[in-house]
C-alpha positions as CSV (number, residue, x, y, z in Angstrom):
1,X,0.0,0.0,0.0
2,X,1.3,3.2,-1.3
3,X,1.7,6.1,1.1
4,X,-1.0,8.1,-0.7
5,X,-3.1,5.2,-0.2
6,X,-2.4,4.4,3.6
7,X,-3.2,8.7,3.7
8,X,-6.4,8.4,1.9
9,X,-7.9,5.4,3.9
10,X,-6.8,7.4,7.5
11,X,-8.9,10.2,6.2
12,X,-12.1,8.4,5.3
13,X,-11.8,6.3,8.4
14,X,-11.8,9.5,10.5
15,X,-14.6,11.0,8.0
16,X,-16.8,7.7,8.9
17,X,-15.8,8.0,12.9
18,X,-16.5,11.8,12.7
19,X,-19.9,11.5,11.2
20,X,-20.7,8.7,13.5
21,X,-20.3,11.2,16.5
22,X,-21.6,13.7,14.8
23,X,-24.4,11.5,14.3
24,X,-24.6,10.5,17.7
25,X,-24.5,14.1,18.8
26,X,-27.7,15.0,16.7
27,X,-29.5,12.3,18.1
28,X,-28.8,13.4,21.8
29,X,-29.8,16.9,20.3
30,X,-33.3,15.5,19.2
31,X,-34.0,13.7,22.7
32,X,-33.0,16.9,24.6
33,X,-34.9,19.3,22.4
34,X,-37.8,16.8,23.1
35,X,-37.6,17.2,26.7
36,X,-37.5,20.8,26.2
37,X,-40.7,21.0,24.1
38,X,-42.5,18.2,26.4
39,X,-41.4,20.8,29.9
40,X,-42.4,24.1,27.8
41,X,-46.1,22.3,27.6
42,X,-46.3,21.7,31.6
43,X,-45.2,24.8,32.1
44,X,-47.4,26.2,30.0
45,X,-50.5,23.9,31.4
46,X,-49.0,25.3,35.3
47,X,-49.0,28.7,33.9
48,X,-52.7,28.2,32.9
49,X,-53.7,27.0,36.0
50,X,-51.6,29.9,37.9
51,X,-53.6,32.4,35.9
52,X,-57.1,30.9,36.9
53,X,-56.1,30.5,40.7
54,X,-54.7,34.3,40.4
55,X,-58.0,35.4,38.7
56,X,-60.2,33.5,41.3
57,X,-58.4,34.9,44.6
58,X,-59.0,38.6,42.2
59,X,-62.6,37.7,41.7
60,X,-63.1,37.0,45.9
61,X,-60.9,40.0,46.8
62,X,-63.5,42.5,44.8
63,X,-66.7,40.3,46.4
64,X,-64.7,41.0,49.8
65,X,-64.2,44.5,49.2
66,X,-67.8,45.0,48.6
67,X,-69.3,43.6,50.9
């Protein structure tokens, strides 16, 4: 095997194990960005309920204030 050769196959071997991290690292990505959306919606459904307690305790301080 020629040293040109021996060059060429290093480099595509570390192309392959580069895009296999790469790969790898996308994938991660995904599952994170998953758990992201998925905690943005429970936040969102907490948020919902905060704003209903919040306008119920507003609702019983205006009955309290006029009676």
């Amino acid at each position: 095997m020629t040293e040109n050769q021996k060059r060429e196959e290093r480099l595509l071997n570390d192309s392959k194990e580069r895009e296999e991290r790469y790969s790898q690292c996308i994938q991660q990505l995904q599952v994170c960005i998953e758990k992201v959306a998925e905690n943005q919606r429970v936040l969102a459904v907490e948020v919902g309920h905060i704003r209903e307690d919040i306008d119920e305790i507003k609702g019983e301080l205006k009955q309290n204030r006029q009676t």
